[in-house]
C-alpha positions in Angstrom: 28.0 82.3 -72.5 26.6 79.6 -74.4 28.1 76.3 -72.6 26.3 77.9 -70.0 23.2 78.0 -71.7 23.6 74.6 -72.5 24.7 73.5 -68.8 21.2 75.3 -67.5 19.1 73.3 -70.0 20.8 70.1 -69.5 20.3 70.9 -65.2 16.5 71.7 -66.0 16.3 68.4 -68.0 17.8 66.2 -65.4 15.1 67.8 -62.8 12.3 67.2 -64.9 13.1 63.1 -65.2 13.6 63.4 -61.3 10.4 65.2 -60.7 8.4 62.8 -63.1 9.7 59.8 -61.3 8.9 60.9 -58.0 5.5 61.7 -59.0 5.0 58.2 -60.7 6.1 56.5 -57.6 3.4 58.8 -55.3 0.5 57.8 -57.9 1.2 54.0 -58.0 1.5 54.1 -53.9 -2.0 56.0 -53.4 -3.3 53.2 -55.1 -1.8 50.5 -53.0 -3.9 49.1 -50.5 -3.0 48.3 -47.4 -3.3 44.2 -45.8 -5.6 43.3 -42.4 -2.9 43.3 -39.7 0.3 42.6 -42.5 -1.4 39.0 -43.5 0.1 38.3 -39.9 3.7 37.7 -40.9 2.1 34.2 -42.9 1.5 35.3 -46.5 1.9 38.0 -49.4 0.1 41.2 -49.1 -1.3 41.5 -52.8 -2.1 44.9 -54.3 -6.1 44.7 -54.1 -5.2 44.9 -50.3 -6.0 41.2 -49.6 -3.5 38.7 -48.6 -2.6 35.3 -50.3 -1.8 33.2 -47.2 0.5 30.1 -47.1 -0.5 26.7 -46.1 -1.5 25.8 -43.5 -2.4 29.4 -42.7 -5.9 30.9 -43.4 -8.2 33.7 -42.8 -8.7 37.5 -43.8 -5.2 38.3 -41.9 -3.5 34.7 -42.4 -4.4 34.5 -38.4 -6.2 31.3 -38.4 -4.5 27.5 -38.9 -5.9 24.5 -40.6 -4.6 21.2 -41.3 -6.1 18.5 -43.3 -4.8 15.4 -45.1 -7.7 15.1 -47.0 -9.2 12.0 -45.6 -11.7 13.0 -43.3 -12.3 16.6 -44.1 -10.7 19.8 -46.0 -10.1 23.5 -45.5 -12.5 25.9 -46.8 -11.0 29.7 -47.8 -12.3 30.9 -44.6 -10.0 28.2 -42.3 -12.6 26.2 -41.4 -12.0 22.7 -41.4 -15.3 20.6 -43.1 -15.6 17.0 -42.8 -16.0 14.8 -45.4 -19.7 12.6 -45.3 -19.5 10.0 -41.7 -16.7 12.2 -40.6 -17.4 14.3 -37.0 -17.8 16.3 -35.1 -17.0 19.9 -37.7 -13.4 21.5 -37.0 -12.2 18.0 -35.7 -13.6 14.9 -37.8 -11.9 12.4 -36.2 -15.3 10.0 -35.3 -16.8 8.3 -37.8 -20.6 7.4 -37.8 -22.9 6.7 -40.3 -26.5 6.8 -40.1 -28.6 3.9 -40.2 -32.2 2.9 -40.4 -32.8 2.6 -37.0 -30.7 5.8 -36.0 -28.8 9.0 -36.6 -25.8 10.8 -36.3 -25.8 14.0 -34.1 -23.2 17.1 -34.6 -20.7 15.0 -32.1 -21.0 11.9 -34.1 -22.9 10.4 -32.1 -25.5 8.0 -33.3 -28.5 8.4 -31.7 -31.1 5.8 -31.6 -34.5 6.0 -32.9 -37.4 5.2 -30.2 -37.6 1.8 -29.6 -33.8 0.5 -30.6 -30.8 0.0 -28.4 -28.0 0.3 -27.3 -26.7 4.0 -27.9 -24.1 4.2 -30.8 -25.4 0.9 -32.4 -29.1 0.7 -32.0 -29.3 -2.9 -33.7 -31.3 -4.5 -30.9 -35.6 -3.3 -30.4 -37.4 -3.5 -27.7 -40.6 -1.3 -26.1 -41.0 -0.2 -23.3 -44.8 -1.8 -21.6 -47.0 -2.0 -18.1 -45.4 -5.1 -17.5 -41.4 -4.0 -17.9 -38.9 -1.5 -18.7 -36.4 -1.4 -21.7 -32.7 -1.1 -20.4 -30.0 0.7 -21.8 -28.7 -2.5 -23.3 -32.3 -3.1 -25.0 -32.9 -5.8 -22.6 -36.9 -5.9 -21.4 -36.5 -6.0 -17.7 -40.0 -7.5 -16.3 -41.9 -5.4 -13.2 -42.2 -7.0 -9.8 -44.2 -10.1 -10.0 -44.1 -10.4 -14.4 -41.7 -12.9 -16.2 -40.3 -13.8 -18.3 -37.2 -11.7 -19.1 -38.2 -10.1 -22.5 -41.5 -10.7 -22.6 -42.7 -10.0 -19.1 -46.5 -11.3 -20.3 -47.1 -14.0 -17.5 -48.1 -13.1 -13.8 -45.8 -14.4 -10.7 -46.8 -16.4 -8.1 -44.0 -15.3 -5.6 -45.0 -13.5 -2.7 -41.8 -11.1 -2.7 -40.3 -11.7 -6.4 -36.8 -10.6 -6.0 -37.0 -11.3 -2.7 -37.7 -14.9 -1.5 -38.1 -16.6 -4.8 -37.6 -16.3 -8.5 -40.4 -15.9 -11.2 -40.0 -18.9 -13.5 -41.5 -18.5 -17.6 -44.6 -20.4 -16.0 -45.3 -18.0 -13.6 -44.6 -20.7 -10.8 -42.3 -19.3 -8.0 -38.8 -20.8 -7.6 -37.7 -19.9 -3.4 -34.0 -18.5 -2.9 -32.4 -20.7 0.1 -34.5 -20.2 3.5 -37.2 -19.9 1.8 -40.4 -22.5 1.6 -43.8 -22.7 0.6 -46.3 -22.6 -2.9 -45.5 -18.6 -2.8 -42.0 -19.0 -0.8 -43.6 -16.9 1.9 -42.1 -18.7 4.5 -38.3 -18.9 5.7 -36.8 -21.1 7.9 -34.0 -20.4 10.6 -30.5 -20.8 10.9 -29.7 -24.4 11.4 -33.5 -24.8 12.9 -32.4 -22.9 15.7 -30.0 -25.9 16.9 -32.8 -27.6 18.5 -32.4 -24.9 21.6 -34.9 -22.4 20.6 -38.2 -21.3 18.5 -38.2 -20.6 14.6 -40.5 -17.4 13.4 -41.0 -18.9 9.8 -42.5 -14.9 8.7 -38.7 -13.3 9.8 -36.8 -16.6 9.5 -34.9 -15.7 13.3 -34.8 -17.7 16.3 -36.2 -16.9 19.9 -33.2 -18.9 21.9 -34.3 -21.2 25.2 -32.5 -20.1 28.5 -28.7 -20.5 28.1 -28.3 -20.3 24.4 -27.2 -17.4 22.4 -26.3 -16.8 18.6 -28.2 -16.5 15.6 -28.9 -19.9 15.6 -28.7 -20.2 19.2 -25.6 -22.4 18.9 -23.7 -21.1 21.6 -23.9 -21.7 25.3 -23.5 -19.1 27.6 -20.7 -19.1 30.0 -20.7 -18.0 33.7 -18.8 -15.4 34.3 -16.7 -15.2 37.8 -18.4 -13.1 39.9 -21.4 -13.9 37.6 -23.1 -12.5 35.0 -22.4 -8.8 35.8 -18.7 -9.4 37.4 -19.2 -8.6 40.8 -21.2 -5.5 40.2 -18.4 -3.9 38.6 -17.8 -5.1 35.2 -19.4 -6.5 31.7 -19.3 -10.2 31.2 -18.5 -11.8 28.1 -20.9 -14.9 27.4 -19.4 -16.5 25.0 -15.5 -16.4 26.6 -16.6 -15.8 30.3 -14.2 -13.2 31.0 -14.8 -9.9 32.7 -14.2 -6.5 31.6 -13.6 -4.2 34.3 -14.5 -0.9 34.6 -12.0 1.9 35.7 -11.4 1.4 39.2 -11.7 -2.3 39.8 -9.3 -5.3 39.0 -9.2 -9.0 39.3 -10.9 -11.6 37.3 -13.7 -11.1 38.7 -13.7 -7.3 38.7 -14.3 -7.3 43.5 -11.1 -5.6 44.1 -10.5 -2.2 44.1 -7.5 -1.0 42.3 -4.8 0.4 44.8 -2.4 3.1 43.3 0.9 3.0 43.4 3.4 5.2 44.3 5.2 7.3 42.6 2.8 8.7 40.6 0.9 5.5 40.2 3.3 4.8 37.3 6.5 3.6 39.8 8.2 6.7 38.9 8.3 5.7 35.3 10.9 3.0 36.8 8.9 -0.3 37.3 5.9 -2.0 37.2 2.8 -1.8 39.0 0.7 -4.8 40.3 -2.7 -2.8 41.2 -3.8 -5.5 43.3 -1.8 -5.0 45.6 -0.5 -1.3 45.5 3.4 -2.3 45.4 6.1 -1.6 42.5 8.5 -4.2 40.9 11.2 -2.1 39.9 13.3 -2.3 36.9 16.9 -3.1 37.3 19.3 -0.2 38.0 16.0 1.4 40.7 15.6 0.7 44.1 12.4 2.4 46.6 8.7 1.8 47.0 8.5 3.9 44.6 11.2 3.0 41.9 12.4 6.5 42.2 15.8 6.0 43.6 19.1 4.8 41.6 21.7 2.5 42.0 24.9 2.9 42.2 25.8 0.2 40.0 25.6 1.7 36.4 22.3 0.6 34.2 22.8 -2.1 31.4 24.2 -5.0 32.9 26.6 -2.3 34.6 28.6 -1.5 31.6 26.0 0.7 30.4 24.5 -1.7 27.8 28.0 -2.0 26.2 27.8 1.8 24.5 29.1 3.6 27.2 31.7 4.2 30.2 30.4 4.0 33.9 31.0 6.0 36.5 30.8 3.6 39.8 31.1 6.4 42.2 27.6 8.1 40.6 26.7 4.9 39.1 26.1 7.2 36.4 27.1 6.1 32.8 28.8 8.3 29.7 27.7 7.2 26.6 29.5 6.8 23.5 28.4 8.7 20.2 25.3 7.9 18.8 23.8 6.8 22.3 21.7 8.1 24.9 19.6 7.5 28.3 20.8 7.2 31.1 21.8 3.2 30.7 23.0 4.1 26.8 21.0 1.5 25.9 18.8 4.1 23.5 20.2 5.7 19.8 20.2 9.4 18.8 17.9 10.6 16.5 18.6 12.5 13.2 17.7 15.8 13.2 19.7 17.2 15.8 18.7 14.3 18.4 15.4 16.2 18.4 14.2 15.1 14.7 14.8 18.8 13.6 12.3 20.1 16.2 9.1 18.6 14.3 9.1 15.2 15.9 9.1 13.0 18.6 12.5 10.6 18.6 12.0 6.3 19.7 15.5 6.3 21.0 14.7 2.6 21.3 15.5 2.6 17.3 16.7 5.6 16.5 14.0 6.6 14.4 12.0 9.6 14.7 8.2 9.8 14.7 7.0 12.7 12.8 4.4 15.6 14.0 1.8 16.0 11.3 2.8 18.0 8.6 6.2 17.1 8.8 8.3 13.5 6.6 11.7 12.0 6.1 13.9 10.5 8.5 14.6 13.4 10.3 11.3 14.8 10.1 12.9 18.1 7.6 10.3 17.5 5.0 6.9 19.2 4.8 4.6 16.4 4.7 2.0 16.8 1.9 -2.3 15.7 2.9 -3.4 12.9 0.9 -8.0 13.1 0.2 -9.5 11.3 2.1 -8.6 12.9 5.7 -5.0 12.6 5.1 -4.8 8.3 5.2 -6.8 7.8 1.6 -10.1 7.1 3.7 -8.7 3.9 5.4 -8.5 2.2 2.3 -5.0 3.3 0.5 -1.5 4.4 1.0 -0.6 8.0 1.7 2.7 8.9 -0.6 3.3 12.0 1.9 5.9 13.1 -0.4 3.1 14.1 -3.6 0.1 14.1 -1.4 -1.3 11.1 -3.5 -2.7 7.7 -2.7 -2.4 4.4 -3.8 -6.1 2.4 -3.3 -6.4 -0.9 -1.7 -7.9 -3.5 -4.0 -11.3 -2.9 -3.8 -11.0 0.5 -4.2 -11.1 3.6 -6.4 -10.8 7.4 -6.6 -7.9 9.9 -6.1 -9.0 9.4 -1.9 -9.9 5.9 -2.2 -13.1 6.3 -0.3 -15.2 4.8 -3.6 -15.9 0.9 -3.8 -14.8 -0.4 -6.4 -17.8 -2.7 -7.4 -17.1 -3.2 -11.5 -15.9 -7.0 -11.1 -19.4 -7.8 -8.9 -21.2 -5.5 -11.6 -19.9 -7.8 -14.3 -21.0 -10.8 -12.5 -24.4 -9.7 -11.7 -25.4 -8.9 -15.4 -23.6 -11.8 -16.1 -25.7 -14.2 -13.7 -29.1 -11.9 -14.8 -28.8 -12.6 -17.7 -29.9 -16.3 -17.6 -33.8 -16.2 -16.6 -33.5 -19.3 -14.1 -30.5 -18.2 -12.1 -30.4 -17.8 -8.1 -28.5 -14.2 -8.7 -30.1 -12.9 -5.0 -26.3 -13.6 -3.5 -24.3 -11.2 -6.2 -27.1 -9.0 -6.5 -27.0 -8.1 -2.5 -22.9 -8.2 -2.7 -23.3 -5.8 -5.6 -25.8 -3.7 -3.7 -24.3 -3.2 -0.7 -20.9 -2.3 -2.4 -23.0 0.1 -4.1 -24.8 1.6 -1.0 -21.0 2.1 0.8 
């Protein structure tokens, strides 16, 4: 009776140490706080309920990256990456920029110019704006109409047009661009003085041309037409070749005779050629008829059927060989079936197949890809049909080609501006007009 006595306290003693543990461990887990979203798999989730992140992880949850090598700009505890002093823009700092006394940085680093200092980002060159002229972005003082000099822009021009038929010189005087004459170059002469056959306009610098001369400069003599000036009635006479264009209906040189169809559908069946003049067919070899529509019975090609093929004498009908066709074998098969897969039209003179739009390759399979520009790069490229992209002509730029590319003549032109006494009229109106197309 009493081992048993002793086996019940010893059991009641063992549940008590179990009990008390079990009740520890519930105490010291109620007071365990739980991390934002498990410190996202990127740190240790700490017992105050706040996560200790690792490098280069950040943030309330360890969510947020940030890397820094200490150069330009460092972490703060919140991820944030702060840039150093001259480092921008914040987050990045990859621009340097330091403020000066004539400008300073933005957020973008940036530096921004105070008023009167150019250009943007170094702002080491002043110049004001006045009446007489405008600052450029370069902080170049670009005189008005009718003020010079360049920069200073303080003395009056004696040019009628300045720009246009003269230059402002530093004394105000008025130097005339070519054509141009007179104390205010308000005058302008013609082209080669009219070559002594006509009258010179000195206000619009064009000739009035005496009877028989054409051309700007009135160089040219006309020439007579046959059938003169109108070809016969039924045509448009070109003066400076003296030939005649006819209009639909009428042939010769001198556009008098009507044009006589020939038979055969006016085309000699397709077989020959016609001489509208005269209404009759030549007809090629291998036809015979008026009308070209009737065969031979001596095979086409030379009679051996161009040398691809077997003739039949008794048809005059040839069997071509593989790879050949028409009905002298004289034309090649196309890929694709002979029918250049069904999306094209086949040149059996080659072989080669000429593809319906939409379709590529040599056997017209492909799906053709668009290039911008309407499909051909706006005139001024090469369609790659394969990945729809162009390759510009020189002289031009843009994915469809369809921009002039005037960088070269806008180098020039500041480059010739830049010198107060050049004549700068002839790159200036190339560079416009590039601009204006």
């Amino acid at each position: 009776m009493n081992n048993y006595k002793y086996l019940y306290i010893a059991i009641a003693v063992v549940c008590i140490g179990i009990l008390s543990w079990i009740i520890y461990i519930l105490v010291n887990n109620s007071t365990t706080k739980l991390c934002p979203n498990n410190c996202s798999g990127k740190g240790i989730c700490k017992k105050d309920g706040t996560c200790d992140c690792r490098k280069p992880w950040y943030g309330k949850d360890c969510s947020k990256i940030c890397e820094d090598d200490g150069k330009n700009g460092l972490c703060d505890s919140t991820g944030n990456l702060v840039c150093k002093q001259g480092f921008y823009p914040e987050g990045i700092c990859n621009i340097i920029c330091q403020d000066t006394e004539n400008g300073k940085c933005d957020s973008n680093g940036n530096l921004v110019c105070n008023k009167g200092f150019y250009p943007k980002g170094i702002c080491n060159v002043k110049c004001q704006d006045g009446e007489n002229g405008t600052c450029t972005p370069d902080g170049l003082l670009v005189c008005n109409k009718g003020f010079s000099p360049e920069g200073k822009c303080n003395i009056k021009c004696s040019c009628k047009s300045p720009g246009i038929n003269g230059i402002c010189l530093e004394d105000g005087s008025c130097m005339c661009n070519t054509r141009y004459y007179g104390p205010d170059c308000g005058n302008k002469s013609c082209l080669n003085d009219c070559s002594g056959h006509g009258t010179c306009d000195i206000v619009q610098g064009e000739c009035t041309c005496d009877y028989g001369y054409i051309g700007a400069d009135c160089s040219i003599a006309k020439k007579v037409c046959p059938g003169g000036e109108n070809c016969s009635g039924h045509g448009t006479c070109n003066l400076v070749t003296g030939e005649c264009s006819c209009n639909k209906g009428y042939v010769g040189n001198d556009c008098s005779k009507n044009e006589i169809i020939c038979p055969g559908g006016g085309n000699c069946s397709g077989n020959g050629t016609c001489d509208n003049t005269t209404g009759k067919c030549s007809c090629n070899k291998g036809y015979i008829g008026n009308d070209c529509s009737k065969t031979e019975k001596i095979c086409p090609g030379g009679g051996n059927c161009s040398g691809n093929g077997t003739c039949n004498n008794t048809t005059g009908e040839c069997s071509c060989n593989k790879g050949y066709i028409d009905n002298d074998c004289s034309k090649k098969a196309c890929p694709g079936g002979g029918n250049c897969s069904g999306n094209g039209t086949c040149n059996n003179t080659t072989g080669e197949c000429s593809c319906n739009k939409g379709y590529i390759d040599n056997d017209c399979s492909k799906t053709e890809k668009i290039c911008p520009g309407g499909g051909n790069c706006s005139g001024n490229g090469t369609c790659n049909n394969t990945t729809g992209e162009c390759i510009c002509n020189t002289g031009y730029i843009g994915n469809d080609c369809k921009t002039k590319d005037c960088r070269e003549l806008q180098s020039q032109a500041d480059k010739c501006n830049s010198y107060p006494h050049a004549n700068c009229d002839s790159i200036n109106a190339r560079l416009a007009d590039c601009l204006k197309s």
